[in-house]
LONUKE-462100 format. One record per residue (C-alpha): residue in one letter; x, y, z. Coordinates in steps of 0.02 Angstrom, whole numbers, plus 50000, padded with zeros to 5 digits. Layout:
BEGIN
+----+-------+-------+-------+
: aa :    c1 :    c2 :    c3 :
+----+-------+-------+-------+
:  a :     X :     Y :     Z :
...
+----+-------+-------+-------+
This chain:
BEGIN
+----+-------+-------+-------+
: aa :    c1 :    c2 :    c3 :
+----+-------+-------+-------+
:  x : 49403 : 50451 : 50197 :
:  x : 49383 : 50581 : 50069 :
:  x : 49278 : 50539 : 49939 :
:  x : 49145 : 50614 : 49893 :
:  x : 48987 : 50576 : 49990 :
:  x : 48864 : 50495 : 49865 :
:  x : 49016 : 50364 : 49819 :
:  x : 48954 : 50196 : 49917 :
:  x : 49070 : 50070 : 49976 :
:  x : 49099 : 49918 : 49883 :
:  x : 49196 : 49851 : 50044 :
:  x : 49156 : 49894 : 50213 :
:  x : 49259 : 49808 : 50376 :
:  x : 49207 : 49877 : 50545 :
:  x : 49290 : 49786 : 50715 :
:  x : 49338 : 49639 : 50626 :
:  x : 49433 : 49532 : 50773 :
:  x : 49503 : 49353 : 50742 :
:  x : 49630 : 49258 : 50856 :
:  x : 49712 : 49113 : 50772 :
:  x : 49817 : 49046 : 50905 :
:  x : 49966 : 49167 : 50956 :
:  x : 49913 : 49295 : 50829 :
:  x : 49757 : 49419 : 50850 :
:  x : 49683 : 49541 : 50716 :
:  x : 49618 : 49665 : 50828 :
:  x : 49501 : 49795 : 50798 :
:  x : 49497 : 49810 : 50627 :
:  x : 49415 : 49935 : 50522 :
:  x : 49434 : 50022 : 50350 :
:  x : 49310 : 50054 : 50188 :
:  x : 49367 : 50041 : 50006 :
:  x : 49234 : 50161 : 49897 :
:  x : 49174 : 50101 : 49718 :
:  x : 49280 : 50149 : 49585 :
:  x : 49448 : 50140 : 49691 :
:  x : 49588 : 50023 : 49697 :
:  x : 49646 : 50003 : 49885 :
:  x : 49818 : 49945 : 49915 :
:  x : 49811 : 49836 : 50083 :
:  x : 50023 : 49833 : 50138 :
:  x : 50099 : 49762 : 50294 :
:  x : 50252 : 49633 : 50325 :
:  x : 50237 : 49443 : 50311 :
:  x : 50123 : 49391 : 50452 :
:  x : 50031 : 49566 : 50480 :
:  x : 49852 : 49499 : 50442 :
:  x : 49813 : 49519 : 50285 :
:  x : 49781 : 49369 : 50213 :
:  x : 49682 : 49315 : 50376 :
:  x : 49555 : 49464 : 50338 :
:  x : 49542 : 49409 : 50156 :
:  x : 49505 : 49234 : 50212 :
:  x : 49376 : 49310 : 50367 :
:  x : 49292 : 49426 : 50202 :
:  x : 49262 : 49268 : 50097 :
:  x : 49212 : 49146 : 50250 :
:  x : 49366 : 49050 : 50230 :
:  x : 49361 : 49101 : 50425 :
:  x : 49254 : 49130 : 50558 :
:  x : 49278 : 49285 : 50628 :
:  x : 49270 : 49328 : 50820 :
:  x : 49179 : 49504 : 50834 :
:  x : 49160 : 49632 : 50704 :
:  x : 49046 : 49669 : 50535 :
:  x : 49095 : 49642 : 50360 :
:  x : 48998 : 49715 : 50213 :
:  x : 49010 : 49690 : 50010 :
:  x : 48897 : 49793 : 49899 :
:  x : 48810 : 49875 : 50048 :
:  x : 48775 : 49675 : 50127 :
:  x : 48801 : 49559 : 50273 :
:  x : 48950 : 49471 : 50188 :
:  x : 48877 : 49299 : 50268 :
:  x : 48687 : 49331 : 50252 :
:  x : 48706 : 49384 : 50067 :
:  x : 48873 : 49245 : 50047 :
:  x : 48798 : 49177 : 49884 :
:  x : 48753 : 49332 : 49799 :
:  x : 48917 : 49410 : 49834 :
:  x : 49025 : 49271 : 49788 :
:  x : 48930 : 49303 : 49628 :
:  x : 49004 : 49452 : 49586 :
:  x : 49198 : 49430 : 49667 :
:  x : 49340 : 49368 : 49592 :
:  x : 49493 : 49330 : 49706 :
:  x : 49681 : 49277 : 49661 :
:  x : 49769 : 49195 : 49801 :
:  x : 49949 : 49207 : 49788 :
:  x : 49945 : 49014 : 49728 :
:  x : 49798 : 48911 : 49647 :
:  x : 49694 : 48813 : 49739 :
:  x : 49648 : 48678 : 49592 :
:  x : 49742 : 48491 : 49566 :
:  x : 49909 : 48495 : 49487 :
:  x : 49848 : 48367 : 49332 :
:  x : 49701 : 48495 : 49286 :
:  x : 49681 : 48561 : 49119 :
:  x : 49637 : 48757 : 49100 :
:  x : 49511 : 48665 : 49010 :
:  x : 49488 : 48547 : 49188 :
:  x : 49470 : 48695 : 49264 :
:  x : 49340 : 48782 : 49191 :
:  x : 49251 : 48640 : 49210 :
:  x : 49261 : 48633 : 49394 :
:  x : 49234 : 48831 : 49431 :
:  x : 49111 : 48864 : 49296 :
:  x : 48963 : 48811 : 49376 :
:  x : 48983 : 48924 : 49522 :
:  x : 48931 : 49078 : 49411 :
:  x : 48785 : 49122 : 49324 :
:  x : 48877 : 49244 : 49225 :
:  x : 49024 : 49130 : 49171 :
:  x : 49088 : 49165 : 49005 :
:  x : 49158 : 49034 : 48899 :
:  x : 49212 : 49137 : 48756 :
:  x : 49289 : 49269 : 48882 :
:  x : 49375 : 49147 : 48973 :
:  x : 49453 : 49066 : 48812 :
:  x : 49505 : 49236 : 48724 :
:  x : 49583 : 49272 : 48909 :
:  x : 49667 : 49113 : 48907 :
:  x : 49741 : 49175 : 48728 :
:  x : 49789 : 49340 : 48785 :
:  x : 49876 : 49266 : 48925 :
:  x : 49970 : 49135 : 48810 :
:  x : 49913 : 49001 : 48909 :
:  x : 49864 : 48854 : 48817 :
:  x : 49688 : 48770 : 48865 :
:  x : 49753 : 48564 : 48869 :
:  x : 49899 : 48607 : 48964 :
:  x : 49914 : 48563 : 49159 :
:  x : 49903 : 48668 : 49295 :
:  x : 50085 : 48592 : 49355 :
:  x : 50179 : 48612 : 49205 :
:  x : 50123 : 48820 : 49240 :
:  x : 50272 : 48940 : 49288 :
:  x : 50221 : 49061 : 49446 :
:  x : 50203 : 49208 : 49328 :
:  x : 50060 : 49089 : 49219 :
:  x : 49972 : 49036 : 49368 :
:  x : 49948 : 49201 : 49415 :
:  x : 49905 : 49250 : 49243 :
:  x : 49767 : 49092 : 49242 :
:  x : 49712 : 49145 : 49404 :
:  x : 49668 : 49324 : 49349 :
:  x : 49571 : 49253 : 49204 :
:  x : 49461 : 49134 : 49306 :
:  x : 49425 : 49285 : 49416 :
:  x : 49404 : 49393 : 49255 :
:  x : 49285 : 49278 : 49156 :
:  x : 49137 : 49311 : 49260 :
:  x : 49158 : 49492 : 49245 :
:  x : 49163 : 49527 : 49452 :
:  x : 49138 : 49701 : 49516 :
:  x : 49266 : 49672 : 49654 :
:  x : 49411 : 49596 : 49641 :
:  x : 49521 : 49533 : 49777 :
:  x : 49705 : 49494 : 49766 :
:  x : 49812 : 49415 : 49906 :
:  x : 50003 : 49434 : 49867 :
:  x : 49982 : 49387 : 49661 :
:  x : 50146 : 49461 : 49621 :
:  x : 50243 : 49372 : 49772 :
:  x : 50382 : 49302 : 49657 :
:  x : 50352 : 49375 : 49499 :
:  x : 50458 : 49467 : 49381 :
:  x : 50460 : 49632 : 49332 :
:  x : 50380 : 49611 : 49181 :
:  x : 50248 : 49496 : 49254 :
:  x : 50204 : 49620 : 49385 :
:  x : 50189 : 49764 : 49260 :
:  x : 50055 : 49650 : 49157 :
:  x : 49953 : 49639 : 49317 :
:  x : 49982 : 49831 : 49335 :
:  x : 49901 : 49853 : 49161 :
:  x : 49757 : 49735 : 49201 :
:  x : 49705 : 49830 : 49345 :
:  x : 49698 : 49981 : 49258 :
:  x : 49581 : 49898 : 49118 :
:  x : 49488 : 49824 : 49249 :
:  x : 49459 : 49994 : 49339 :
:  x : 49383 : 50077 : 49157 :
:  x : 49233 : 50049 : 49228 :
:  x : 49201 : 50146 : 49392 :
:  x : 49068 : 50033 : 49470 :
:  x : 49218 : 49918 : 49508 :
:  x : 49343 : 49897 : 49641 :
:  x : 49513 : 49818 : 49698 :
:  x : 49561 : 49762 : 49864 :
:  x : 49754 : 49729 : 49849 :
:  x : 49860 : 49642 : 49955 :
:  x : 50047 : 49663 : 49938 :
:  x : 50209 : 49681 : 50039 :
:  x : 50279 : 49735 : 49855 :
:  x : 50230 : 49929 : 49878 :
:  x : 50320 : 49979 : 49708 :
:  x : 50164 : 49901 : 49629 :
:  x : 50043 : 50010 : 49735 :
:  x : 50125 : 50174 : 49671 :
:  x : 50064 : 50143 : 49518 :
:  x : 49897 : 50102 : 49550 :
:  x : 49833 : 50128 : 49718 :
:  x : 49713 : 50264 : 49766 :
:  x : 49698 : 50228 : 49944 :
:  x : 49811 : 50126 : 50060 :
:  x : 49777 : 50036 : 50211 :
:  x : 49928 : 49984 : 50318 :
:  x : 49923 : 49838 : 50430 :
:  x : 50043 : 49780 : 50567 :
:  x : 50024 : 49647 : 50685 :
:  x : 49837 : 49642 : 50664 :
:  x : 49809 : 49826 : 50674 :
:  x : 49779 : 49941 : 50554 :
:  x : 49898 : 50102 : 50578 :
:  x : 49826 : 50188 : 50415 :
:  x : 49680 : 50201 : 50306 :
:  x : 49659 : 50370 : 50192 :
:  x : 49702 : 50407 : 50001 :
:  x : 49886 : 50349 : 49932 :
:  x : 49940 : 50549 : 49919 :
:  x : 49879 : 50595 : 50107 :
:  x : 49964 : 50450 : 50180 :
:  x : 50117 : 50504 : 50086 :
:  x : 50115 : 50685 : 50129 :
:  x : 50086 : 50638 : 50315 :
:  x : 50257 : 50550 : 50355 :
:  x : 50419 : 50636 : 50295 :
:  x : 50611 : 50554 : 50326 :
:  x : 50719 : 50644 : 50436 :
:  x : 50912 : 50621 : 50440 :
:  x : 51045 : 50719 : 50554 :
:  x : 51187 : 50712 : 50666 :
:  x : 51202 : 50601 : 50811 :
:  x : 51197 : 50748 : 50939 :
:  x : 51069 : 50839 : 50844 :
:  x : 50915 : 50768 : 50937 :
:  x : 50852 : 50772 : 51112 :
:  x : 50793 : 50567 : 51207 :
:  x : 50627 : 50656 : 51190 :
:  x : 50664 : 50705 : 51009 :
:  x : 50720 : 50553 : 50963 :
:  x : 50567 : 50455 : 51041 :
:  x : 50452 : 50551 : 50913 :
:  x : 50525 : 50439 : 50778 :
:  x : 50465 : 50288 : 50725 :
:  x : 50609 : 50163 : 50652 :
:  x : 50736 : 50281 : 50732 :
:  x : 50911 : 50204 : 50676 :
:  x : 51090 : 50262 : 50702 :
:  x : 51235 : 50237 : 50586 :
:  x : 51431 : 50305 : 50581 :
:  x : 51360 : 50464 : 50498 :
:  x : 51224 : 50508 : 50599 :
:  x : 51036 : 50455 : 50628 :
:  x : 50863 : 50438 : 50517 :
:  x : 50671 : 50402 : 50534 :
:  x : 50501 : 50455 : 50509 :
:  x : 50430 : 50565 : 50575 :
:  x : 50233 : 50609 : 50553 :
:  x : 50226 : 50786 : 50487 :
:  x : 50119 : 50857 : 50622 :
:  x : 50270 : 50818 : 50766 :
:  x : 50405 : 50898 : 50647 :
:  x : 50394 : 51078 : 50740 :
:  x : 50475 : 50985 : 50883 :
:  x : 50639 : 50964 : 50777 :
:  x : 50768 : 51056 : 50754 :
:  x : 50753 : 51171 : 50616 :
:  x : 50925 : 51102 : 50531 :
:  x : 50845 : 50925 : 50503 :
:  x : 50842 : 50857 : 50319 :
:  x : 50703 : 50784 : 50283 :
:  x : 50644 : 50667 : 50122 :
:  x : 50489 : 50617 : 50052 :
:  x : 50437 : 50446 : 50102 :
:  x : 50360 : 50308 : 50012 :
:  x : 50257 : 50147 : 50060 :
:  x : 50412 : 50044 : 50087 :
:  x : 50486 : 50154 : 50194 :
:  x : 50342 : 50173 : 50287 :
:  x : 50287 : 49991 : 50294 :
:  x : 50482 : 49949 : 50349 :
:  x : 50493 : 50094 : 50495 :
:  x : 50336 : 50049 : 50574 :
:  x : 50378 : 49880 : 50550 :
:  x : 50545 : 49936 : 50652 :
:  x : 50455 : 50002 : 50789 :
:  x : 50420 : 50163 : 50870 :
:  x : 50275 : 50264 : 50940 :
:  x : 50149 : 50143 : 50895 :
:  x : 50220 : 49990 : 50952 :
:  x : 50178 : 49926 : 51120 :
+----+-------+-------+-------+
């Protein structure tokens, strides 16, 4: 990765394997430095809310090392916990609750709960503390979940799929959050979307996972500048041409893909080629091609 060497990682995952039944993670590795916000993308059922669960020992993971703040994520579980907050894509607290309920249950678990925070959160979020949790839309149990992670001022924050569901708007006030959040460069965000329009906005590095493996890890702009999308006429590329694709696809009007920038010298020089962007990334590998076995 290329920050700059005296940055430490918040986050650290090194040949993290799991296999839950049919599906493995396999192998995987990637490091989120302090003062970042990583954008972690792959399709419905790529992995990444098993390695959340494996990095908060919701799990038990097969093989492989996990490490928060420089520590042995289980050794130093306590202490960590501490200083995380996470928001799951849906609460895990009972339907009658109370925000008021629910402060009462969480509170305890931090030394540096905040009542006052919480409360002026809860206000800022227009969410009123003696309603229940069930009478919530998505978008304000997202927005109640932020400010229970919030109110213990964390210095990593983990989100699996929060804006799953949510509108525009909603999304954009999570956006705007982050960016708050991320004043301070001690902090960091793990982010875990299949929404990329969201990253584009906020990411600074991007790891993609698919089918429990990671394809990429590096900054949002190199993984954009390393895949470019290629269109042409059906008779314009060789098999072997073609093969170099990944999420090759043919229509009436010709053919497209993407193509990693270091194979486009094997291309004819008349190609067109497009930027790319994570969703066309995250759908053509998701397609298939040279990675897929």
């Amino acid at each position: 990765m290329n920050h700059t060497a005296n940055t430490p990682n918040i986050l650290e995952v090194n040949h993290l394997s799991k296999r839950l039944g049919t599906f493995a993670l396999d192998d995987v590795s990637f490091a989120l430095p302090q003062g970042f916000i990583m954008g972690f993308i792959g399709e419905n059922g790529a992995g990444k809310t098993t390695t959340i669960k494996l990095m908060l020992n919701m799990l038990a993971k097969d093989k492989g090392e996990i490490k928060i703040f420089g520590q042995e994520h289980l050794q130093y579980e306590r202490e960590i916990k501490e200083r995380i907050g996470v928001v799951m894509d849906s609460p895990y607290y009972v339907d009658a609750w109370t925000m008021l309920d629910i402060e009462h249950a969480v509170s305890s678990f931090y030394s540096k709960w905040d009542h006052s925070r919480y409360m002026n959160l809860l206000e800022h979020f227009s969410l009123e503390p003696k309603k229940q949790l069930k009478a919530l839309s998505r978008g304000m149990k997202m927005k109640l979940m932020v400010a229970v992670a919030l109110t213990h001022d964390p210095d990593l924050l983990i989100l699996d799929e929060p804006t799953s569901g949510l509108d525009a708007v909603a999304r954009n006030e999570l956006m705007e959050i982050l960016r708050i959040f991320m004043t301070d460069e001690r902090k960091g965000v793990l982010f875990s979307t299949h929404i990329t329009s969201d990253l584009e906005k906020v990411a600074d590095y991007i790891t993609l996972i698919h089918k429990g493996r990671i394809l990429e890890t590096q900054t949002k702009d190199e993984l954009l500048e390393k895949y470019l999308v290629v269109k042409g006429g059906l008779n314009l590329l060789t098999t072997e041409q073609r093969q170099m694709l990944i999420g090759y696809r043919e229509h009436s009007v010709g053919f497209d893909g993407l193509i990693d920038c270091a194979s486009l010298r094997h291309l004819p020089t008349s190609i067109v080629t497009e930027p790319s962007n994570f969703d066309e990334i995250m759908i053509r590998f998701n397609m298939g091609g040279e990675i897929d076995e």
